[in-house]
Biopython code that builds the backbone (N, CA, C, O; Angstrom):
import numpy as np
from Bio.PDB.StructureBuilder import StructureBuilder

atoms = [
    (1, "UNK", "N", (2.765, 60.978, 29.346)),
    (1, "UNK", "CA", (3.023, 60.264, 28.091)),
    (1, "UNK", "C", (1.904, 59.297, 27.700)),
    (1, "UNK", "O", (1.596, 59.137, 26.519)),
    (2, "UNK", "N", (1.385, 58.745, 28.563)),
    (2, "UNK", "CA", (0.396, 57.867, 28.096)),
    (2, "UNK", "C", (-0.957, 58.156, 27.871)),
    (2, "UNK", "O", (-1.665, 57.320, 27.310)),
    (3, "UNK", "N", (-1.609, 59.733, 28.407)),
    (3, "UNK", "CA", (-2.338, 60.391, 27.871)),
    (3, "UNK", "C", (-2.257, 60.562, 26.348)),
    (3, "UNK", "O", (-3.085, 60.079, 25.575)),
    (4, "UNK", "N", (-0.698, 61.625, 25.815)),
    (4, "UNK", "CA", (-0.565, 61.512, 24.824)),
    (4, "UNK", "C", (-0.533, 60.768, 23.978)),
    (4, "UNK", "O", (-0.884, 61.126, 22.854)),
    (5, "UNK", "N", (-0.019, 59.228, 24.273)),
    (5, "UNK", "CA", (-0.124, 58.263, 23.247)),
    (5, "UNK", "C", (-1.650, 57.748, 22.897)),
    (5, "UNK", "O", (-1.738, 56.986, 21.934)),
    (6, "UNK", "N", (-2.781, 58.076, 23.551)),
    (6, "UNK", "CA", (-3.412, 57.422, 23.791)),
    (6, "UNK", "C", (-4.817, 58.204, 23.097)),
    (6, "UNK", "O", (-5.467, 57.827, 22.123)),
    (7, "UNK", "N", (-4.955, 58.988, 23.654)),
    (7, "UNK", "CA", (-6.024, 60.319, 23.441)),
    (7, "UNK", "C", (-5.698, 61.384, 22.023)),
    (7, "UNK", "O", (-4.535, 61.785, 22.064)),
    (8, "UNK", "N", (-6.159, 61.691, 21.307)),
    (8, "UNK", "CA", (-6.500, 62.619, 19.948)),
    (8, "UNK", "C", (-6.087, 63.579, 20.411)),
    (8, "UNK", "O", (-6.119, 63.750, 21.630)),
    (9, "UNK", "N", (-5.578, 64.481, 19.562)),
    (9, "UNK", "CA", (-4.747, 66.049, 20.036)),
    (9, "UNK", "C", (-5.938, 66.867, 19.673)),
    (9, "UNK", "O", (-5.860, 68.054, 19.992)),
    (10, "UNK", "N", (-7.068, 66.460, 19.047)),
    (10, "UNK", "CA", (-8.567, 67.139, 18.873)),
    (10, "UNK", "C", (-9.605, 67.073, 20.467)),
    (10, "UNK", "O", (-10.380, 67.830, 21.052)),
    (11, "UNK", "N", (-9.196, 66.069, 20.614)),
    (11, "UNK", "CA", (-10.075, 65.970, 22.356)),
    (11, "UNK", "C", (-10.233, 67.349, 22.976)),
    (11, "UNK", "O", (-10.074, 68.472, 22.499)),
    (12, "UNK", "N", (-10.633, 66.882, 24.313)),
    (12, "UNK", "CA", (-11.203, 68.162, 25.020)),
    (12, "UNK", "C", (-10.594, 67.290, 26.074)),
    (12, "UNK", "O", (-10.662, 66.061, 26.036)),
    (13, "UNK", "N", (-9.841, 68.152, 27.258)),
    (13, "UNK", "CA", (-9.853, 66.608, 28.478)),
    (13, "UNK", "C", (-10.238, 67.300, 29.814)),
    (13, "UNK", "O", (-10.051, 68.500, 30.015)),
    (14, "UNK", "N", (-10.848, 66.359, 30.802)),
    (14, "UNK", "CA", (-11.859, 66.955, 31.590)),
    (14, "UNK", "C", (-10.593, 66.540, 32.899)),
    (14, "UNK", "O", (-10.107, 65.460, 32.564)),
    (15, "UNK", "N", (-10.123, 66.899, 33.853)),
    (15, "UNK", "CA", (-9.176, 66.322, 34.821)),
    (15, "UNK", "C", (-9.830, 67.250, 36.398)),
    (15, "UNK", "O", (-10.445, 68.314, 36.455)),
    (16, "UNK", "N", (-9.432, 66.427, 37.386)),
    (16, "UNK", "CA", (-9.433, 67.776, 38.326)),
    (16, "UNK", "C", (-7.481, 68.194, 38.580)),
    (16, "UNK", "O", (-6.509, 68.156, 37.825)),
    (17, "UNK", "N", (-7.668, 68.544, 39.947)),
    (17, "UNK", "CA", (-6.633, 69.475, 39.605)),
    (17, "UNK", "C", (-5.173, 68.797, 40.143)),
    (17, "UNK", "O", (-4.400, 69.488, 40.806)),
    (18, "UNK", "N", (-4.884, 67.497, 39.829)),
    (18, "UNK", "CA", (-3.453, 66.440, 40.035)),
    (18, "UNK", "C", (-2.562, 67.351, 38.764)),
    (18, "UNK", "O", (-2.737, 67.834, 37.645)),
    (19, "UNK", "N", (-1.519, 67.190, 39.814)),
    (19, "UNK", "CA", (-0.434, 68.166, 39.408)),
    (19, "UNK", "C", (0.116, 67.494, 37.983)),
    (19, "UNK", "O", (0.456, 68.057, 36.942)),
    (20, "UNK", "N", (0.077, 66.122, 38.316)),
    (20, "UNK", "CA", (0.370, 65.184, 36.698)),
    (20, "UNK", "C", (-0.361, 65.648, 35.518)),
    (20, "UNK", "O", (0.158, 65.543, 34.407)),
    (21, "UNK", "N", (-1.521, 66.151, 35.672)),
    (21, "UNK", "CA", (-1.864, 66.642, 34.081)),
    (21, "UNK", "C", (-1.437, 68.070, 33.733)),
    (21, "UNK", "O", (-1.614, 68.472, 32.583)),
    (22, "UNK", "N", (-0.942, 68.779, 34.567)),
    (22, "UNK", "CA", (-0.689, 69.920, 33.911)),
    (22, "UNK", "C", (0.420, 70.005, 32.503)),
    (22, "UNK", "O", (1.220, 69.109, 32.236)),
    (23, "UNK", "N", (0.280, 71.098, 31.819)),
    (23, "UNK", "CA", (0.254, 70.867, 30.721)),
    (23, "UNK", "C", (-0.477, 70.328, 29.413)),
    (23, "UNK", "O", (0.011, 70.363, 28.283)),
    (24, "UNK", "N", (-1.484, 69.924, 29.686)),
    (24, "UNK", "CA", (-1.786, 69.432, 29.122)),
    (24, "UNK", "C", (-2.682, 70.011, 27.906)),
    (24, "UNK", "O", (-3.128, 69.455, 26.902)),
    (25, "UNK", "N", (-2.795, 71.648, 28.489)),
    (25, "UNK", "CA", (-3.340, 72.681, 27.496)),
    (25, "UNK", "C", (-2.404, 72.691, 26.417)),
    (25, "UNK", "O", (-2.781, 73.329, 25.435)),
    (26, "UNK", "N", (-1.189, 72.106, 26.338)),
    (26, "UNK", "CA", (0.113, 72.935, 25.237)),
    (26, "UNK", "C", (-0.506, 71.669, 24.149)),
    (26, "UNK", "O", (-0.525, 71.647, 22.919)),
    (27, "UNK", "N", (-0.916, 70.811, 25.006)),
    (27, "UNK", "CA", (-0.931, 69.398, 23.908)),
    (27, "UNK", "C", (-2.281, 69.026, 22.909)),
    (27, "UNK", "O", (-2.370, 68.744, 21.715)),
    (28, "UNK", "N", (-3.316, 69.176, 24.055)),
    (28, "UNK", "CA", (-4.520, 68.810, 23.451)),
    (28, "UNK", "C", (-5.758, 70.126, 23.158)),
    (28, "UNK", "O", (-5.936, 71.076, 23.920)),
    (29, "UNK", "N", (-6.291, 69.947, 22.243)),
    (29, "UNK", "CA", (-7.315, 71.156, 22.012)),
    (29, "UNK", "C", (-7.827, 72.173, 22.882)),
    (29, "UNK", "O", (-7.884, 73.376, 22.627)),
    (30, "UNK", "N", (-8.324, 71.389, 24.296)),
    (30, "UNK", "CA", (-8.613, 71.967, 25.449)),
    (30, "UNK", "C", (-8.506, 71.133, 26.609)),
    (30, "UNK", "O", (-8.593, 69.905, 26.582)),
    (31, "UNK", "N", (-8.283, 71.959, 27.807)),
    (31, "UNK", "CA", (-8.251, 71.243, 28.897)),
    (31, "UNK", "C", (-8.779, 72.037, 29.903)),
    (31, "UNK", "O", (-8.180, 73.046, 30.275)),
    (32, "UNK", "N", (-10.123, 71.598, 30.512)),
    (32, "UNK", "CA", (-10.535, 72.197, 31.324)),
    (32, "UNK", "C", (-10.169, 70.912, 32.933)),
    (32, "UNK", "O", (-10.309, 69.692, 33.018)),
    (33, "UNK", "N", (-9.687, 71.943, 33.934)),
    (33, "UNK", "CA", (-9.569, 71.491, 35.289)),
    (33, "UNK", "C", (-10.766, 72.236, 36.523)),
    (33, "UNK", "O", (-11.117, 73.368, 36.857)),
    (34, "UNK", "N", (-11.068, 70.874, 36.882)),
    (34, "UNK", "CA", (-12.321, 71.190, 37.704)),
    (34, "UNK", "C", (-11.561, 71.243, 39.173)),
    (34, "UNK", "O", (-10.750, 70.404, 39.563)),
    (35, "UNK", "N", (-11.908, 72.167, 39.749)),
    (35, "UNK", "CA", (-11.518, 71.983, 40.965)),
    (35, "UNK", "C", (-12.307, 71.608, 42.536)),
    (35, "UNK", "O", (-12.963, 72.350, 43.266)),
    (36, "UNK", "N", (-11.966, 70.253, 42.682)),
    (36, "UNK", "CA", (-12.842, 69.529, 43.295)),
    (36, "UNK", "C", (-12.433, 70.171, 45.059)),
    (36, "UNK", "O", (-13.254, 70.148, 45.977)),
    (37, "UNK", "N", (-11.005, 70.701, 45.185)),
    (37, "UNK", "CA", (-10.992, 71.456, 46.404)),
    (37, "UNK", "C", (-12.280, 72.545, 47.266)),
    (37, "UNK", "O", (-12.891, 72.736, 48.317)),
    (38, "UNK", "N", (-12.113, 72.908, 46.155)),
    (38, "UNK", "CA", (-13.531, 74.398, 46.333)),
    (38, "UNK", "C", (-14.930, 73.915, 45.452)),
    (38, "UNK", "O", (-15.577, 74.624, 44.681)),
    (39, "UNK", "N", (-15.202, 72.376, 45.843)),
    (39, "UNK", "CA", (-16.134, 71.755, 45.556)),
    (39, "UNK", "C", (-16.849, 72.458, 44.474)),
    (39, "UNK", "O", (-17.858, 73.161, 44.526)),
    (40, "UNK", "N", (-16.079, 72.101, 43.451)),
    (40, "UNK", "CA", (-16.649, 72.152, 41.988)),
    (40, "UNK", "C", (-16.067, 70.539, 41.324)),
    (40, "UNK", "O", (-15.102, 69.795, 41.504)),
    (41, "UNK", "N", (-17.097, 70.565, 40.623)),
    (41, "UNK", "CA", (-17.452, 68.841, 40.478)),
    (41, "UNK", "C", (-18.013, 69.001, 38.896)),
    (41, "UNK", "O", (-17.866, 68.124, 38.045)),
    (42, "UNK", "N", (-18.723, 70.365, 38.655)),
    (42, "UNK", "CA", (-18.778, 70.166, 37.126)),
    (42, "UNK", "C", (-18.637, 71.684, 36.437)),
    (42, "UNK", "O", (-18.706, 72.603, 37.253)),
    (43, "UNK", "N", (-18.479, 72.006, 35.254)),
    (43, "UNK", "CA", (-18.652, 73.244, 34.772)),
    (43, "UNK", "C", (-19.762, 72.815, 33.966)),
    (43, "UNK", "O", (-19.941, 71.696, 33.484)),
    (44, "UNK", "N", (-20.334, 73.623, 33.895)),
    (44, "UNK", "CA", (-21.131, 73.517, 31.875)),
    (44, "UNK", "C", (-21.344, 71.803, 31.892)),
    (44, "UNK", "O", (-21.907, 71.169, 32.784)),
    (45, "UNK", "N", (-20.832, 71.343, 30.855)),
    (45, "UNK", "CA", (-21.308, 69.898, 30.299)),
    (45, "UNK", "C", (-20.226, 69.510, 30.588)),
    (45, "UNK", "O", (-20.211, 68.365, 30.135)),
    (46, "UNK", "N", (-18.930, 69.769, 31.224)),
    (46, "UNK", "CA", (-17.885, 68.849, 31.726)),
    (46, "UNK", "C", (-17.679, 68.303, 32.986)),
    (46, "UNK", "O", (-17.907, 69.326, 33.632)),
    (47, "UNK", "N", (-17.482, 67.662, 33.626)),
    (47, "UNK", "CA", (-17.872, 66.903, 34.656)),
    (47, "UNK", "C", (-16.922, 65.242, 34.582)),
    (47, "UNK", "O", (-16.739, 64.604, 33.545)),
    (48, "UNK", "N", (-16.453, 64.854, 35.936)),
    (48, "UNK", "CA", (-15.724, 64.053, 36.106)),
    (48, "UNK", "C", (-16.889, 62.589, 36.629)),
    (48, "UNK", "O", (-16.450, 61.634, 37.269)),
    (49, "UNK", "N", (-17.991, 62.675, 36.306)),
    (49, "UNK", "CA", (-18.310, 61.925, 37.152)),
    (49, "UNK", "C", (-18.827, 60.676, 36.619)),
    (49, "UNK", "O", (-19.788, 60.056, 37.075)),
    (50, "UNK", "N", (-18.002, 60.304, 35.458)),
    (50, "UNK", "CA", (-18.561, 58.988, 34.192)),
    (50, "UNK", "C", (-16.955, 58.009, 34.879)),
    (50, "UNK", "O", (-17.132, 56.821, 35.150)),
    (51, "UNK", "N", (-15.730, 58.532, 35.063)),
    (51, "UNK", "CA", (-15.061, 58.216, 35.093)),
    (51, "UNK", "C", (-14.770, 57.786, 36.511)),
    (51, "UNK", "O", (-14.306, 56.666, 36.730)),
    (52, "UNK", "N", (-15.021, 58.619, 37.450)),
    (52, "UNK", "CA", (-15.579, 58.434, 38.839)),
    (52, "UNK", "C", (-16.282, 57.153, 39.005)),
    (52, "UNK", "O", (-15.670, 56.305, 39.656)),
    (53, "UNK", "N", (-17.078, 56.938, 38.691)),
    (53, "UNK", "CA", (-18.258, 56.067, 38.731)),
    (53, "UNK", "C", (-17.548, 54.929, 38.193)),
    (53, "UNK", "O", (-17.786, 53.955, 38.908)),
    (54, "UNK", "N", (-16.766, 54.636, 37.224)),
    (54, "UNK", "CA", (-16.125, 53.355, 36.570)),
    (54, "UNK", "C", (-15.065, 53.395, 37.675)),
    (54, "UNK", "O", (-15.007, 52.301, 38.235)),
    (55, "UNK", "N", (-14.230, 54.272, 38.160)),
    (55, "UNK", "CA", (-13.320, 53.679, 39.032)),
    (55, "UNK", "C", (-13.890, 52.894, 40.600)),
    (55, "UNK", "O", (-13.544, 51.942, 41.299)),
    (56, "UNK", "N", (-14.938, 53.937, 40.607)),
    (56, "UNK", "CA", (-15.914, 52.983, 42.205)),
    (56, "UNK", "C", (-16.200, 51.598, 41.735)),
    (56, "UNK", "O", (-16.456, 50.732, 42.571)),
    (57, "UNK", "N", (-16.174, 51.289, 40.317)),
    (57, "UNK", "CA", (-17.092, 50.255, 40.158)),
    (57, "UNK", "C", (-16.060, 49.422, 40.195)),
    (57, "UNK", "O", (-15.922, 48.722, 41.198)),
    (58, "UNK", "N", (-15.134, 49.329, 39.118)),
    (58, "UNK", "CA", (-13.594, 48.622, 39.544)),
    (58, "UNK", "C", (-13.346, 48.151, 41.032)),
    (58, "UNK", "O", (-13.333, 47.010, 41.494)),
    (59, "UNK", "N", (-13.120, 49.598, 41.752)),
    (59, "UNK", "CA", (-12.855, 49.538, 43.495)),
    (59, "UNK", "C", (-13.109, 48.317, 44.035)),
    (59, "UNK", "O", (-12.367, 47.541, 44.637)),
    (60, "UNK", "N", (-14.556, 48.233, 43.661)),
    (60, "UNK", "CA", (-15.867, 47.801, 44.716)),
    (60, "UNK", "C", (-15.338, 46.073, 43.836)),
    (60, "UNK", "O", (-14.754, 45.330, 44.624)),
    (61, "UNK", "N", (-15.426, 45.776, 43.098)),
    (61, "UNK", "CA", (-15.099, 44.745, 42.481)),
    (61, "UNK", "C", (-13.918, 44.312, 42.755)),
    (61, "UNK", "O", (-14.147, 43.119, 42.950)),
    (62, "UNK", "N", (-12.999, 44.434, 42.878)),
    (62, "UNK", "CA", (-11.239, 44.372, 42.903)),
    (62, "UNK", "C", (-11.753, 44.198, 44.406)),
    (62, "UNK", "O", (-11.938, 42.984, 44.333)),
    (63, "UNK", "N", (-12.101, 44.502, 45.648)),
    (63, "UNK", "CA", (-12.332, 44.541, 46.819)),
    (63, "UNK", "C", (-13.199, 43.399, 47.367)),
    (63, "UNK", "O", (-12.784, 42.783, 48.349)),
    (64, "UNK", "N", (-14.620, 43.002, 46.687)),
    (64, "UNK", "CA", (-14.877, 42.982, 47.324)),
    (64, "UNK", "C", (-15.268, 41.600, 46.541)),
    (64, "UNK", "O", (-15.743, 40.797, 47.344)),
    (65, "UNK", "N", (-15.211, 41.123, 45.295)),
    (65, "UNK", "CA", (-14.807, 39.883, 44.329)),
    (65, "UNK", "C", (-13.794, 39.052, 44.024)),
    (65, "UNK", "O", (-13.653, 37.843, 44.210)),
    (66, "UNK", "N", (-13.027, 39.967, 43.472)),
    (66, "UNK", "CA", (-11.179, 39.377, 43.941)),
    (66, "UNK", "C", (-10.143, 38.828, 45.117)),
    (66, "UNK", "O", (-9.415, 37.889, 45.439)),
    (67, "UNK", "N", (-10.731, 40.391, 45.589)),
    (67, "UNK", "CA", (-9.721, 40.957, 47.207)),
    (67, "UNK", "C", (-8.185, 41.423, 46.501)),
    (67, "UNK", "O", (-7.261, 42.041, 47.031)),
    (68, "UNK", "N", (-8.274, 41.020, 45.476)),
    (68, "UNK", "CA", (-6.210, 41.495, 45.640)),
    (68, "UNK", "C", (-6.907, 41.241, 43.553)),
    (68, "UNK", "O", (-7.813, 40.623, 42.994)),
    (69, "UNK", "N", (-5.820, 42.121, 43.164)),
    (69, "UNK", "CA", (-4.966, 41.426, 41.454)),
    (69, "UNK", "C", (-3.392, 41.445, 41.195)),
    (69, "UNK", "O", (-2.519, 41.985, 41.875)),
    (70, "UNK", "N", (-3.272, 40.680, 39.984)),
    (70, "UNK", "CA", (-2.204, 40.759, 39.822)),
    (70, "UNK", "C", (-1.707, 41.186, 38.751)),
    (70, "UNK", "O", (-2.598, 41.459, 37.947)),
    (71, "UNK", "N", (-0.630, 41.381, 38.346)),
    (71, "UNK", "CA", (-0.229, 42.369, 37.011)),
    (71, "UNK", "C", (-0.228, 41.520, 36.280)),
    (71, "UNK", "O", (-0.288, 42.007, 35.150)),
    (72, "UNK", "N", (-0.189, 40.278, 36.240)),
    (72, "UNK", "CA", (-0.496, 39.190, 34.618)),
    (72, "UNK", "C", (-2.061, 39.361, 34.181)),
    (72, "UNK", "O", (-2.523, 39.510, 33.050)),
    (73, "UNK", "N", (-2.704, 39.294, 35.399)),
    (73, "UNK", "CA", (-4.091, 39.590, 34.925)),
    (73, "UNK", "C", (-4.745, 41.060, 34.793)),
    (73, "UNK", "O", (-5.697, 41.216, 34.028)),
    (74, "UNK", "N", (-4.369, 41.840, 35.337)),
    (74, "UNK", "CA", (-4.626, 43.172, 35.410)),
    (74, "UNK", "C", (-5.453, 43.386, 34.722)),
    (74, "UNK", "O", (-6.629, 43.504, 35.068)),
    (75, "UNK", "N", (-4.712, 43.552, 32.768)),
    (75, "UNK", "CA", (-5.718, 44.033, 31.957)),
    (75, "UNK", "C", (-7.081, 43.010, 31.610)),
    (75, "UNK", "O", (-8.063, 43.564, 31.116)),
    (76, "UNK", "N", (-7.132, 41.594, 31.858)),
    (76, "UNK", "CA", (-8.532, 41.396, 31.787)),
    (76, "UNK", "C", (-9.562, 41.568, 33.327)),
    (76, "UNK", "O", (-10.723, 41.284, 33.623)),
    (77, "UNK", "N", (-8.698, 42.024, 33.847)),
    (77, "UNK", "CA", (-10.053, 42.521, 35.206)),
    (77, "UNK", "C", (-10.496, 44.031, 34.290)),
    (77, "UNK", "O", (-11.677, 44.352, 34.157)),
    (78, "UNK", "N", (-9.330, 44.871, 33.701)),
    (78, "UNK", "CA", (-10.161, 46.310, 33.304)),
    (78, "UNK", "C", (-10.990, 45.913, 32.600)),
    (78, "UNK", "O", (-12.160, 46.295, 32.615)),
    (79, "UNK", "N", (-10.135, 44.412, 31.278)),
    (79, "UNK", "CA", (-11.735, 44.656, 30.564)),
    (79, "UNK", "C", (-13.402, 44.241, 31.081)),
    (79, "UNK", "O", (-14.470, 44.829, 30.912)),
    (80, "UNK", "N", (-13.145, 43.321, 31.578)),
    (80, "UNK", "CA", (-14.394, 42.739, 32.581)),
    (80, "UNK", "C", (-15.148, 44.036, 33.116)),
    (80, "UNK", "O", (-16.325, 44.161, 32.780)),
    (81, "UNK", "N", (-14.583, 44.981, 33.897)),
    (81, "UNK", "CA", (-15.252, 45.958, 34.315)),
    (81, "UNK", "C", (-15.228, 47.210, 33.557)),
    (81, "UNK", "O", (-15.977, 48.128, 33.890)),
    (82, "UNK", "N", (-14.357, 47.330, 32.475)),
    (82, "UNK", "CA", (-15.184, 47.913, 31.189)),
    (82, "UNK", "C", (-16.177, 47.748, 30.625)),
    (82, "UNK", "O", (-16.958, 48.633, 30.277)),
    (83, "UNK", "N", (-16.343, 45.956, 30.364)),
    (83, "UNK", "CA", (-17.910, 45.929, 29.905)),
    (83, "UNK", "C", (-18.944, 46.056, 30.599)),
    (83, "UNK", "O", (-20.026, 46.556, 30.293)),
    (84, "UNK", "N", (-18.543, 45.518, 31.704)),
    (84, "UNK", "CA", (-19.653, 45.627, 32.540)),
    (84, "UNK", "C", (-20.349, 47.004, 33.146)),
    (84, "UNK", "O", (-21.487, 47.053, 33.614)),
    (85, "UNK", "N", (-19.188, 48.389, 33.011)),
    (85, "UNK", "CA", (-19.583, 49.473, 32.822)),
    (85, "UNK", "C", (-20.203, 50.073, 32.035)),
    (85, "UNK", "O", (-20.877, 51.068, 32.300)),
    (86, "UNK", "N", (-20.044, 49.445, 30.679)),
    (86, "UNK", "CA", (-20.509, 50.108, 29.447)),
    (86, "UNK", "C", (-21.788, 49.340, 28.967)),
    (86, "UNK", "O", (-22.234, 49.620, 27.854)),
    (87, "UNK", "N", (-22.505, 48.233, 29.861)),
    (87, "UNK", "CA", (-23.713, 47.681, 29.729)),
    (87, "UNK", "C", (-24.094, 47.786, 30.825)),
    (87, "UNK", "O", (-24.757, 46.759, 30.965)),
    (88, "UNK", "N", (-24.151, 48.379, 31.830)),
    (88, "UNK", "CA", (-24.516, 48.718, 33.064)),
    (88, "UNK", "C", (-26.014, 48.979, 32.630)),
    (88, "UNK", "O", (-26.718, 48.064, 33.058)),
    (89, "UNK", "N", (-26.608, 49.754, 32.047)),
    (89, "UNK", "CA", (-28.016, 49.932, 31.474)),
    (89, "UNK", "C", (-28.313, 49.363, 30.659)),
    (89, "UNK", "O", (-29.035, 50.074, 29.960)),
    (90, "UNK", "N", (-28.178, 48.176, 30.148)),
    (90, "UNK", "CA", (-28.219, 47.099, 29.099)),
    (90, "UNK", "C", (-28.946, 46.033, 29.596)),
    (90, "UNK", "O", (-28.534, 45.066, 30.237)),
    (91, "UNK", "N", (-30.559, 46.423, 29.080)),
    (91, "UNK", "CA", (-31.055, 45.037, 29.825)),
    (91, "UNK", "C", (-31.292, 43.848, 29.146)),
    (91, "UNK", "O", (-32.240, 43.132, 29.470)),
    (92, "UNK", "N", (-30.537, 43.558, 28.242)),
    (92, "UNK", "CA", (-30.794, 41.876, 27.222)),
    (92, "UNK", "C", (-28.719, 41.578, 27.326)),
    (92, "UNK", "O", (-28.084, 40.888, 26.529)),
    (93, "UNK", "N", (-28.131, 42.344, 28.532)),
    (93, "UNK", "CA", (-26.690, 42.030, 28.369)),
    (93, "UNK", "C", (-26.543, 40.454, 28.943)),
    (93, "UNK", "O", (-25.357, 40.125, 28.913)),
    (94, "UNK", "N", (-27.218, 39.633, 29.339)),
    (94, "UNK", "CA", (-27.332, 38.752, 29.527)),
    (94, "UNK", "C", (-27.398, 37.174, 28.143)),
    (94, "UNK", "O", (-26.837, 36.159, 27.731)),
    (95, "UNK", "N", (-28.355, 37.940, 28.028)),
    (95, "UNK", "CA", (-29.078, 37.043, 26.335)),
    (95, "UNK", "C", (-27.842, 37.538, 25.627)),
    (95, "UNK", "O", (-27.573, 36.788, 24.688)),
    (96, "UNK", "N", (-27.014, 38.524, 25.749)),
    (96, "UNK", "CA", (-25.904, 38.948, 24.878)),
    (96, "UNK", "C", (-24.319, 38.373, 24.989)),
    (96, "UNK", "O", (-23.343, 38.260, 24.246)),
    (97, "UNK", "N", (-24.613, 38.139, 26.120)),
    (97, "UNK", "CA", (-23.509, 36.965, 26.430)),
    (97, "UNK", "C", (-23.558, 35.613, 26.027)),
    (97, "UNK", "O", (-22.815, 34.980, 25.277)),
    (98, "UNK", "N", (-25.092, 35.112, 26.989)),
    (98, "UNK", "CA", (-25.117, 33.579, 26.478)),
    (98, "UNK", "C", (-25.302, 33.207, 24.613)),
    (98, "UNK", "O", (-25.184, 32.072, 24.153)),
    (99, "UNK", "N", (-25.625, 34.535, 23.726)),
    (99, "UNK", "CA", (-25.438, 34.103, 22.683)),
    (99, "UNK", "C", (-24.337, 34.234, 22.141)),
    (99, "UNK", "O", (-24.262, 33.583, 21.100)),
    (100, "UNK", "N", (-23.075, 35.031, 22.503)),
    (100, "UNK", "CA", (-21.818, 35.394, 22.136)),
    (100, "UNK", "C", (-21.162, 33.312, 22.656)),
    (100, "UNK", "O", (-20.618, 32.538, 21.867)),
    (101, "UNK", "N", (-21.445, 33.071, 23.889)),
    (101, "UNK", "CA", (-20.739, 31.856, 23.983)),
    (101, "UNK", "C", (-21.611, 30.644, 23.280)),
    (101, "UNK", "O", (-21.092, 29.536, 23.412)),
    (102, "UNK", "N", (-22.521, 30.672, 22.750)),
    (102, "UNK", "CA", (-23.279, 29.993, 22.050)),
    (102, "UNK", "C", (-22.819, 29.934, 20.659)),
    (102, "UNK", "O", (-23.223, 29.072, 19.879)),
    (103, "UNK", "N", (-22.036, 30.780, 20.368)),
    (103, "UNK", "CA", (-21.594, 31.134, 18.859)),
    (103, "UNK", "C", (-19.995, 31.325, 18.887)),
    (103, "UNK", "O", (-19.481, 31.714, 17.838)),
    (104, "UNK", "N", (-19.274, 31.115, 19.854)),
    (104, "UNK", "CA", (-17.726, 31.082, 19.942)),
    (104, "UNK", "C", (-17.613, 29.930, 19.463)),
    (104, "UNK", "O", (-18.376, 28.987, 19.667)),
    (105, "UNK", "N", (-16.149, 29.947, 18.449)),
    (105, "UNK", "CA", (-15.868, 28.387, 17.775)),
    (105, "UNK", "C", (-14.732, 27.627, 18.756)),
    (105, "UNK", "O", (-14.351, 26.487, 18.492)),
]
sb = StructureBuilder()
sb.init_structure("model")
sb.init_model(0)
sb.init_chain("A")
sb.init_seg("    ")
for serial, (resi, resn, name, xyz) in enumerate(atoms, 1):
    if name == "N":
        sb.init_residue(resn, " ", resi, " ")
    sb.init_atom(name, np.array(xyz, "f"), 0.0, 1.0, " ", f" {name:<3s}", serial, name[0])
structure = sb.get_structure()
């Protein structure tokens, strides 16, 4: 359900092979399942490994910054390590902060 609420019925969705997404061909445009058993990790241009990589990064953070969270805070640890995923190659993300709090009212 929260795929569906969440994701475009135009998408494409990339999963490996957890029994929870099945179905998911009836719903969304396409659904390709990689099967990471018989070490397949990508087809073509689909590949699990953007999402992979944000959950290690979470992991490693939640572990080894935190040690523990809690469900009041939950969603601002994702966003914290959302951004910090999505400027991971961002080299003025710095100057982009201190001017964002330079300019908060």
């Amino acid at each position: 359900p929260i795929v569906e609420q969440s994701v475009s019925t135009d998408a494409t969705i990339v999963t490996d092979g957890f029994g929870g997404y099945a179905g998911l061909n009836k719903i969304f445009r396409e659904h390709q399942v990689l099967n990471k058993e018989k070490e397949e990790y990508a087809r073509g241009e689909y590949h699990t490994n953007t999402i992979e990589g944000f959950w290690t990064l979470l992991k490693r953070g939640i572990y080894g910054q935190y040690h523990k969270v809690s469900l009041r805070h939950l969603q601002s640890y994702l966003n914290e390590f959302t951004f910090k995923y999505n400027n991971r190659g961002n080299n003025q993300v710095f100057n982009f902060l201190i001017n964002k709090m330079a300019t908060a009212s």
